[in-house]
C-alpha positions as CSV (number, residue, x, y, z in Angstrom):
1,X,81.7,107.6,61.1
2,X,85.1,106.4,62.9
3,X,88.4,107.7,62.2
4,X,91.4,106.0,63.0
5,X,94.5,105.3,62.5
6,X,95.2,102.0,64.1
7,X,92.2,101.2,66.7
8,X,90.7,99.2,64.4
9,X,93.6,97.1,63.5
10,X,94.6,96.4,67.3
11,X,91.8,95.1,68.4
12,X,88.2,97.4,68.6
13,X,85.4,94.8,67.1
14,X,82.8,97.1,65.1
15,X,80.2,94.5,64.4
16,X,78.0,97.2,62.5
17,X,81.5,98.5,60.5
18,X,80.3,98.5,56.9
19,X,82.8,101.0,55.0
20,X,86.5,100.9,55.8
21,X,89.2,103.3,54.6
22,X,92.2,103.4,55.6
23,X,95.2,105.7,54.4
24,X,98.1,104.2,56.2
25,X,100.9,102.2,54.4
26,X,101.2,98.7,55.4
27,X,103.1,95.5,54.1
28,X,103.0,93.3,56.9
29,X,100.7,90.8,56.1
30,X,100.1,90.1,59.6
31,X,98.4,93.6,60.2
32,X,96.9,93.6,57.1
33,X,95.1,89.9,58.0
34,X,94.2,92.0,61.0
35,X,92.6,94.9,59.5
36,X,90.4,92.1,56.9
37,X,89.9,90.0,59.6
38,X,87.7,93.1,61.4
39,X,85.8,93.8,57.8
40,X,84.6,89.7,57.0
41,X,82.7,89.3,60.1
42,X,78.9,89.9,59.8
43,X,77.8,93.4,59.4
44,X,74.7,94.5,62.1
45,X,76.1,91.0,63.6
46,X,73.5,88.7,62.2
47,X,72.3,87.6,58.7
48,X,69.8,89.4,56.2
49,X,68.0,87.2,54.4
50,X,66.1,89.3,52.2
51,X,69.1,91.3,50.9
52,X,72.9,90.4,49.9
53,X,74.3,93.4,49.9
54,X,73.5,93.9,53.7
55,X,75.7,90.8,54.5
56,X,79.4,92.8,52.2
57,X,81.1,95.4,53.4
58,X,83.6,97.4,51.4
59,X,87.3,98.3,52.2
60,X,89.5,100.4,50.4
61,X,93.6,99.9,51.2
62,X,94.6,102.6,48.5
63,X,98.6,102.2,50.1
64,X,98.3,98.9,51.2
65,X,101.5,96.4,49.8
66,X,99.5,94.8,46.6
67,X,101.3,91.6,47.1
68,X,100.8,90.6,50.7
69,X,97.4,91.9,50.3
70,X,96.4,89.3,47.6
71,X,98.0,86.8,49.7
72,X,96.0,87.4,52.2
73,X,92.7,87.1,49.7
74,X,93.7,84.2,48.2
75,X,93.5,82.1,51.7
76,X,90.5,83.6,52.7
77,X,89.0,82.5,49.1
78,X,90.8,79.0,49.6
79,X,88.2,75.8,48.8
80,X,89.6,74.4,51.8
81,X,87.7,77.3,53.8
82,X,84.6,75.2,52.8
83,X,85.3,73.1,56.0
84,X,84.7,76.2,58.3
85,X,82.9,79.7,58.6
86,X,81.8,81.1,55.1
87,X,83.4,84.3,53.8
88,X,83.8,85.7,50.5
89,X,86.3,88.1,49.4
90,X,86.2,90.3,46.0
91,X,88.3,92.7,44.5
92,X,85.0,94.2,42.7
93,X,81.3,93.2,42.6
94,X,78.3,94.0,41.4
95,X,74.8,93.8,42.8
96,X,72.7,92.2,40.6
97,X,68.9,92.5,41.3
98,X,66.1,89.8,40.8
99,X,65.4,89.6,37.1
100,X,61.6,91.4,37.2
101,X,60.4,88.9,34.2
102,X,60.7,86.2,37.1
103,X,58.7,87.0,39.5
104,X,56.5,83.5,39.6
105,X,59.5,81.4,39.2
106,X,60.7,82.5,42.6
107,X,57.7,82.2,43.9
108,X,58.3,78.3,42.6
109,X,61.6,77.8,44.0
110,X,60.9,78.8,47.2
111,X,58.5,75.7,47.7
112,X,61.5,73.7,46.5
113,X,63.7,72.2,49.7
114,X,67.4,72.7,50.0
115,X,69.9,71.6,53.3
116,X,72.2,73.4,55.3
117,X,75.6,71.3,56.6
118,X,77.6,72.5,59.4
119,X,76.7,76.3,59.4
120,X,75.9,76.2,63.1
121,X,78.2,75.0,66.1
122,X,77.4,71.8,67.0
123,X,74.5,71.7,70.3
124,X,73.3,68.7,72.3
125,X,69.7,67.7,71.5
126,X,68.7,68.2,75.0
127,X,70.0,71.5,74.7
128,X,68.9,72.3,71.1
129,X,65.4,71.3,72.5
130,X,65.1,73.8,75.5
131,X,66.5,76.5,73.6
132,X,63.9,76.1,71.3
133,X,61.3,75.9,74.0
134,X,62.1,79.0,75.4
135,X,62.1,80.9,72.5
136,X,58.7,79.6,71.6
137,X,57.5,81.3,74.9
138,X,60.2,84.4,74.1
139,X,58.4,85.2,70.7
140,X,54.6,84.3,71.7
141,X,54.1,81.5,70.1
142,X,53.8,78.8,72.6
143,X,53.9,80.1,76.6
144,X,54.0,76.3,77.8
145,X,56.1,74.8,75.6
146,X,59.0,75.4,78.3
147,X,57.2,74.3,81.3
148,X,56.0,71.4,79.4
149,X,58.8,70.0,77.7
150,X,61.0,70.6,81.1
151,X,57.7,68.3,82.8
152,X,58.9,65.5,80.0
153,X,62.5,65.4,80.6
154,X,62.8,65.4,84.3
155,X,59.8,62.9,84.3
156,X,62.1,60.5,82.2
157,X,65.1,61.4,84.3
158,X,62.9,60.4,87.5
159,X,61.8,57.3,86.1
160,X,65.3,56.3,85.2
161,X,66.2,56.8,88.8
162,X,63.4,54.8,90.3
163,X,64.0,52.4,87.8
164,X,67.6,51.8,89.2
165,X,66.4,51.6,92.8
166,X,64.5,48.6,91.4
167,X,67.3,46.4,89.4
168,X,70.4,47.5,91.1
169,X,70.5,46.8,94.7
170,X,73.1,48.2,95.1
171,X,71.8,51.4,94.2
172,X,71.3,53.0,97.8
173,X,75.1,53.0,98.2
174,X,75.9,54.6,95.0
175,X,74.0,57.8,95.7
176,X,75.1,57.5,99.3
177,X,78.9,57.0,98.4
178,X,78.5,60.1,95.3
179,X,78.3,62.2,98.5
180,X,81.7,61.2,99.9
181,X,85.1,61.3,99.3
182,X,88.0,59.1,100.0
183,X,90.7,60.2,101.7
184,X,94.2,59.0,103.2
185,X,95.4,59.7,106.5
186,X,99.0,59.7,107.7
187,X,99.7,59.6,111.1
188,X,102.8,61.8,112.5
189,X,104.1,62.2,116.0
190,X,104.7,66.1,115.9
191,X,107.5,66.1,118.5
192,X,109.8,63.8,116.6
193,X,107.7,64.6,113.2
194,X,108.0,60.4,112.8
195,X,105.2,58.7,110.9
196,X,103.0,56.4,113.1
197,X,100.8,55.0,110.9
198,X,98.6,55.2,107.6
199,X,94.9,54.6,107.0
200,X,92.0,55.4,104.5
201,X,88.9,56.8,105.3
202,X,85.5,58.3,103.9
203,X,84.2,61.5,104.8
204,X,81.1,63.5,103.9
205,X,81.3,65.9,101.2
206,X,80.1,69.8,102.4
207,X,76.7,71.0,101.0
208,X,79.3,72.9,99.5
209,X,80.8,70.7,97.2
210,X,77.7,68.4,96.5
211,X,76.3,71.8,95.1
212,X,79.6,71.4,92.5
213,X,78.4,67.7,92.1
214,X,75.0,68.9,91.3
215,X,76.0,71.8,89.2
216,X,78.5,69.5,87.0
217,X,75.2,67.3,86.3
218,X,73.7,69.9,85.1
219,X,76.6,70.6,82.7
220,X,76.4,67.0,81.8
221,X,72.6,67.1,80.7
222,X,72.4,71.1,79.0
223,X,75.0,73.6,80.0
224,X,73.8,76.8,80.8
225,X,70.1,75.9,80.7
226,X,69.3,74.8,84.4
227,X,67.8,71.8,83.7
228,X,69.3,69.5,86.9
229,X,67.8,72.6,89.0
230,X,64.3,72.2,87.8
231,X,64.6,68.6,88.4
232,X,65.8,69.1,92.0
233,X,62.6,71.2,92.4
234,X,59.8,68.7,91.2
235,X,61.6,65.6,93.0
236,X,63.6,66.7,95.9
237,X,62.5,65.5,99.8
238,X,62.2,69.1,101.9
239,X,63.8,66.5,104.9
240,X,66.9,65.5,103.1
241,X,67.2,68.4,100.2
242,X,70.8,66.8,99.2
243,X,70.0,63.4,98.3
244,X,68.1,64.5,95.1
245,X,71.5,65.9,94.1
246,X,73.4,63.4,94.9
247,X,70.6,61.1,92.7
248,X,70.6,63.1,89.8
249,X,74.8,63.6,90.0
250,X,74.8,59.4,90.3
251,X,72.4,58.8,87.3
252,X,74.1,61.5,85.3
253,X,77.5,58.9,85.3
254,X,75.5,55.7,83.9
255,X,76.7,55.6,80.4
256,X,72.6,55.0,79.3
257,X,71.0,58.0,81.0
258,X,72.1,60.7,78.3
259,X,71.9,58.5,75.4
260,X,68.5,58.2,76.2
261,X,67.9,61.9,77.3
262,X,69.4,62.9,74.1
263,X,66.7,60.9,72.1
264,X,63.9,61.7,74.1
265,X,65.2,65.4,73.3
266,X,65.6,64.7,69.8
267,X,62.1,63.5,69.2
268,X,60.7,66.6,71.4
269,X,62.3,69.0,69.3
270,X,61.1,67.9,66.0
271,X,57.7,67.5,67.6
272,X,58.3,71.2,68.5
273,X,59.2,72.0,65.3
274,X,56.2,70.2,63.7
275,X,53.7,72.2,65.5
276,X,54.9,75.4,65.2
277,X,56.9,75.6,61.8
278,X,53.9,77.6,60.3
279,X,54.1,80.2,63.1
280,X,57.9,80.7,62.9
281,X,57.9,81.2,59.3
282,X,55.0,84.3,60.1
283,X,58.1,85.8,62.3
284,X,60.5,88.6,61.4
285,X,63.4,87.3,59.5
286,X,66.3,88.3,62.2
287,X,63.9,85.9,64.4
288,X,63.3,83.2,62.2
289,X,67.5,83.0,61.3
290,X,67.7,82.3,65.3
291,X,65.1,79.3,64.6
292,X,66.6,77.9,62.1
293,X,70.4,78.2,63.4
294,X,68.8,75.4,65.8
295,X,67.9,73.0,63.1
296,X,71.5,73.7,61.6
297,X,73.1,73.0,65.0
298,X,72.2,69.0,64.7
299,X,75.2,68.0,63.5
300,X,73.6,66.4,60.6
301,X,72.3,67.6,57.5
302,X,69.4,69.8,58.1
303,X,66.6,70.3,55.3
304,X,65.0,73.9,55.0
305,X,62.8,76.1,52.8
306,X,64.7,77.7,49.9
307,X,65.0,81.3,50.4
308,X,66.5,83.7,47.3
309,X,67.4,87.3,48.6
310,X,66.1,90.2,46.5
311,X,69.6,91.0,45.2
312,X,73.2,88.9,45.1
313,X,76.3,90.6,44.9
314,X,79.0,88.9,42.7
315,X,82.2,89.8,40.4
316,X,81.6,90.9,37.2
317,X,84.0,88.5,35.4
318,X,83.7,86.2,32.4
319,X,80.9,86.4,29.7
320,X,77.4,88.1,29.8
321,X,74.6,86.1,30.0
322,X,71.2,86.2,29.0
323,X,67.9,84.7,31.1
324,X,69.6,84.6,34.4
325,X,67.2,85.0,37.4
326,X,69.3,87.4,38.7
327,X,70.6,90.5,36.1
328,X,71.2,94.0,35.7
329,X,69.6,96.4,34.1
330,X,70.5,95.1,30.4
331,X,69.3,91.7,31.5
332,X,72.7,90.7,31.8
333,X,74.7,88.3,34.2
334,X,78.2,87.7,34.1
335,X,80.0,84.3,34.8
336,X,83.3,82.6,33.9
337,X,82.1,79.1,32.8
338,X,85.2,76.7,32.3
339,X,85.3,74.1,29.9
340,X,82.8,71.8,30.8
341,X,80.6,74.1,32.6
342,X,79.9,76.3,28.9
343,X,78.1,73.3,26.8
344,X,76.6,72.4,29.6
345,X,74.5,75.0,29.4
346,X,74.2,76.4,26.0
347,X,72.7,72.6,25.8
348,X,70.0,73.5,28.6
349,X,69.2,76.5,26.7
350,X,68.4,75.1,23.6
351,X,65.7,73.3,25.0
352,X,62.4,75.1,23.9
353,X,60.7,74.3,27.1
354,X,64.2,76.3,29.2
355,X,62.6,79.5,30.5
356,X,65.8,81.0,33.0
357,X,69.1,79.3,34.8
358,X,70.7,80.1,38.4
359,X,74.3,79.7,38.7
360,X,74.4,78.1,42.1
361,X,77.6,79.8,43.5
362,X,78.9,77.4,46.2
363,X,79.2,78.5,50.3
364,X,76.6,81.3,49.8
365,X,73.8,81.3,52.3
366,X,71.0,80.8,49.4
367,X,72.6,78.6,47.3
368,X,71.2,75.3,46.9
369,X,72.7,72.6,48.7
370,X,73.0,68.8,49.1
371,X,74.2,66.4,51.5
372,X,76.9,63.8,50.6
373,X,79.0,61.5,52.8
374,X,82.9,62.0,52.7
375,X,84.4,61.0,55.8
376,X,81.7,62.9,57.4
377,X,78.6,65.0,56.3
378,X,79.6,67.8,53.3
379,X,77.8,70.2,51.2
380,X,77.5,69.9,47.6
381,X,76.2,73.0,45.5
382,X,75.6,71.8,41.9
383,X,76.5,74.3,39.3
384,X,73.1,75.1,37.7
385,X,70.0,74.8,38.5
386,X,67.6,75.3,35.0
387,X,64.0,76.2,34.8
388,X,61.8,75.1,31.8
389,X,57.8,75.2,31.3
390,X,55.5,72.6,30.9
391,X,51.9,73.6,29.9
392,X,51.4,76.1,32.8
393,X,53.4,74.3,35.4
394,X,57.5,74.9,36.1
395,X,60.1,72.3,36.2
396,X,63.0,72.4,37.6
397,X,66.6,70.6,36.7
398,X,69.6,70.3,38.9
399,X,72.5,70.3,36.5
400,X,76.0,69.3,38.1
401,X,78.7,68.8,35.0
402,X,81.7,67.7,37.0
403,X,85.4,67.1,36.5
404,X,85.0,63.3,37.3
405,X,88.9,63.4,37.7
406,X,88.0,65.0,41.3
407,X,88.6,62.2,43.6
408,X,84.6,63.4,45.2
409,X,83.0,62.9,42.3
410,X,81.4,59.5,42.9
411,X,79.9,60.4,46.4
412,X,78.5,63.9,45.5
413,X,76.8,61.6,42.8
414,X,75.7,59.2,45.6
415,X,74.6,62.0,47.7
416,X,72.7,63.8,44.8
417,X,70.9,59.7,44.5
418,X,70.2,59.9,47.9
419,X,68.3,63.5,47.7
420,X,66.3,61.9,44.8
421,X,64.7,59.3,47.1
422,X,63.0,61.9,49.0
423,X,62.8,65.2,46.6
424,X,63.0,63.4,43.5
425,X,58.8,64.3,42.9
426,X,59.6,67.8,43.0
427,X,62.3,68.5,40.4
428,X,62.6,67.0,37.0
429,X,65.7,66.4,36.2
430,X,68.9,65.4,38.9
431,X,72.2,65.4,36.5
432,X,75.7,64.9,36.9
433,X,77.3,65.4,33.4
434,X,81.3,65.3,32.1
435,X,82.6,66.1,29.1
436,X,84.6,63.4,27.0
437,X,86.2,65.1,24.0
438,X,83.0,66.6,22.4
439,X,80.8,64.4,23.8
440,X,78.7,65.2,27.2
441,X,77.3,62.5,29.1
442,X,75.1,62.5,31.7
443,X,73.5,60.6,34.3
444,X,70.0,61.3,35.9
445,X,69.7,60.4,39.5
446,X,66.2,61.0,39.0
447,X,65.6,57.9,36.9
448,X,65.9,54.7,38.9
449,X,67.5,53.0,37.3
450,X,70.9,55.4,37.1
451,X,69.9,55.8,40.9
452,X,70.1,52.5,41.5
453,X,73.9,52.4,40.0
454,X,74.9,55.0,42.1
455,X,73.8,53.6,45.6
456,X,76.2,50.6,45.1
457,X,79.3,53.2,44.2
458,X,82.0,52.6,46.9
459,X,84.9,54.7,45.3
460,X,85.9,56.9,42.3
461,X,86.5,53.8,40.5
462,X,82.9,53.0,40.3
463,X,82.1,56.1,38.3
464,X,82.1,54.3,35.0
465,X,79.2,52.1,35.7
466,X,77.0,55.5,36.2
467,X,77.6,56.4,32.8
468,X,77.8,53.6,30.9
């Protein structure tokens, strides 16, 4: 327990802080963004899979202004927060367990794939790939995958280097020349202080500075993770110890020699991944979120297993549901459907095949999620996601109904296309629906046809054509 009375709002990061109260009267909203601001970031500092309500933490303001609080809520719950770190903020919630009638369903979903988009900072693939190394060694389950993949790299950087010495003949005086500098001298007479003359002159760098050289290569390939160092050690002549420096600092400014690093990387990691995704899953989950925060860090859309937590936490607004895989203990869920979303899927239930739904709440780390292309990479998190029975096998629909007035309409359709060519065998149904008066129409991007439509969609225009 911490009492307080304003450490916490000036500054003292609590990263395990998971209960706030605080007594004080405030109406700035500047100190009261402060005070949230401490309470939204990740209690015990990292993900829980397994449980939702280990990732909220609850703050009570009992004499904070009402006003400038909301204010500050509402642009924390802004849609335009979608473009950077997720965090939700709730004036109640509820925790709503996993629906104990649904036990093999989950155990179906979770062989279902979903993606993650941008949840990670951005990393190199050179660096993405040595990080991954070297916690393949860290956790056991690969001691030579560092050694070994450090062995590739260096080896391609070497034969990059010799390759040079071949085709450019010029090469000898690039590395020679990387090790000095330039300089202009002035001449002055120091008696009458008169200038007598300018010239420019090369001079030999100190072992001091080609060591910055050498170490600003190594930024250059993977900050942080040495790799120019264990180059120097395989390749360097014990006669002349600073010419592999000056080599590696020289072939480090071709515009090629990272380009090509970074693919050689790229296929590496995957290769990595390939071998030992079977191991990684077998590791503890705080473990396994470190692995897969390096498949997120791509820059591209990554694909992953879908996990479900035990329990979400959610507001308990709009109407009670029935047959939702997550409920309390009447079997009830509660969510405010708008006007399109509602027929949507009292349609989906009348279907004597529908067993349960999901609603698939956007931004939160287990909802489902596809890739679309908007000026850039995006998630997409369709609404529903609806399980029915065949026989003794479970399908599963994707159910999107959309306002197609939304200018992103037509590319979250062309990215929902784009999922079907590669997951289409392992759901059923892949629909974006509208409502037009009473009517709903839909559009499977499972059937190839409709898929085919929405490939050649270039704008919001084009929409017409998928449902016609």
């Amino acid at each position: 327990m911490v009492l307080f009375k304003t450490a916490l709002t000036t500054g003292w990061d609590c990263p395990r802080a998971e209960v706030m109260m605080s007594f004080r009267r405030a109406q700035d909203p500047t100190s009261i963004a402060q005070l949230v601001g401490r309470m939204i970031r990740t209690p015990l500092a990292r993900r829980i899979e397994s449980d939702e309500v280990l990732n909220t933490v609850e703050l009570f303001l009992p004499h904070y202004d009402a006003d400038a609080l909301e204010s500050v809520l509402s642009r924390l719950r802004s849609p335009d927060a979608e473009e950077g770190v997720p965090s939700r903020v709730e004036s109640e919630a509820v925790e709503y367990p996993r629906n104990p009638e649904m036990t093999a369903v989950f155990e179906h979903l979770k062989t279902l794939p979903t993606y993650s988009v941008d949840r990670a900072p951005k990393m190199g693939d050179i660096k993405r790939a040595l990080r991954l190394a070297g916690m393949l060694v860290h956790e056991g389950v690969n001691q030579n995958a560092d050694e070994e993949l450090r062995e590739v790299l260096t080896k391609r950087l070497k034969e990059q280097c010799d390759a040079f010495v071949v085709k450019d003949a010029n090469w000898g005086n690039v590395v020679r020349e990387s090790g000095e500098v330039e300089v202009d001298v002035t001449l002055v007479a120091i008696a009458q202080m008169n200038v007598m003359g300018r010239k420019s002159m090369r001079m030999a760098l100190s072992d001091e500075n080609i060591d910055q050289l050498f170490d600003a290569s190594g930024r250059m390939l993977a900050a942080g993770e040495g790799l120019h160092r264990t180059y120097w050690k395989r390749y360097h002549d014990h006669a002349k110890p600073n010419e592999a420096k000056l080599e590696l600092f020289a072939l480090t400014r071709k515009p090629d020699t990272l380009a090509e690093l970074e693919k050689l990387a790229r296929k590496q990691f995957d290769k990595l991944w390939k071998e030992h995704k079977a191991a990684i899953q077998k590791l503890p989950a705080a473990d396994r979120t470190r692995f897969h925060a390096l498949i997120q860090a791509s820059g591209i859309p990554a694909q992953q297993p879908w996990e479900l937590p035990e329990q979400i936490v959610e507001k308990p607004d709009g109407e009670a549901w029935k047959h939702h895989l997550y409920c309390n203990s009447d079997g009830q869920f509660r969510a405010d459907l708008n006007g399109w979303e509602k027929p949507v899927l009292e349609q989906a239930m009348q279907d004597k095949s529908f067993v349960c739904w999901l609603r698939n709440l956007p931004r939160r780390d287990w909802a489902f999620c596809v890739p679309y292309e908007l000026g850039g990479a995006k998630p997409f998190y369709p609404d529903f996601v609806i399980v029915r029975k065949r026989g003794k096998s479970y399908e599963v629909d994707v159910l999107e109904p959309h306002d197609d007035t939304r200018t992103d309409t037509w590319a979250k359709a062309k990215g929902l296309a784009t999922f079907a060519d590669t997951h289409g065998m392992e759901f059923d149904r892949l629909i974006i629906a509208r409502k037009r008066g009473q009517q709903l129409q839909m559009a499977d991007m499972n059937d190839p046809a409709t898929r085919e439509k929405a490939r050649k969609m270039q704008s919001q225009n084009d929409l017409e054509s998928l449902f016609a």
